[in-house]
N, C-alpha and C positions, 0 to 999 in steps of 0.2 A: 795599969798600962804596961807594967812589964810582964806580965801573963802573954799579954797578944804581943809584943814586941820577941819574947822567949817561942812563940808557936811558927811566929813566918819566920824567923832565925832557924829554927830547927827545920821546914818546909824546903828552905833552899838550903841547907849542908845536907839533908836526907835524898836531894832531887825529886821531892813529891811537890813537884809547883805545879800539876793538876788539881789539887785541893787548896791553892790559895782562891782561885771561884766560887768555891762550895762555902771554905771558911766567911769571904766577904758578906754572899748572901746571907748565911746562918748569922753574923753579927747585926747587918741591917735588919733586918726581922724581929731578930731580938730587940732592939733598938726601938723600933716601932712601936711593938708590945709595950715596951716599958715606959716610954714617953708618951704613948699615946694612951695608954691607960686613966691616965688621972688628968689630960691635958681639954680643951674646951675643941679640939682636935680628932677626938675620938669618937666620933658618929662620922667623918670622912674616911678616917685611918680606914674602921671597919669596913665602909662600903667597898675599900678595895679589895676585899677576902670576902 
């Protein structure tokens, strides 16, 4: 957690907070994939892609 906590720390001292949208999506996605992979979950996850 301190990975993502050091990324939107650096996002707002750089003033690139256009890309805190881009970053959220790219985590929830990620998220998805990984939970929905192995979860009883994953034949809905997929229908939405």
């Amino acid at each position: 957690m301190d990975a993502l906590k050091d990324i939107f720390k650096f996002l707002i001292e750089r003033k690139k907070l256009w890309l805190m949208p881009l970053t959220l999506v790219l985590l929830i996605l990620g998220a998805l994939l990984i939970f929905g992979g192995g979860s009883a979950l994953a034949p809905f996850i997929y229908s939405l892609f």
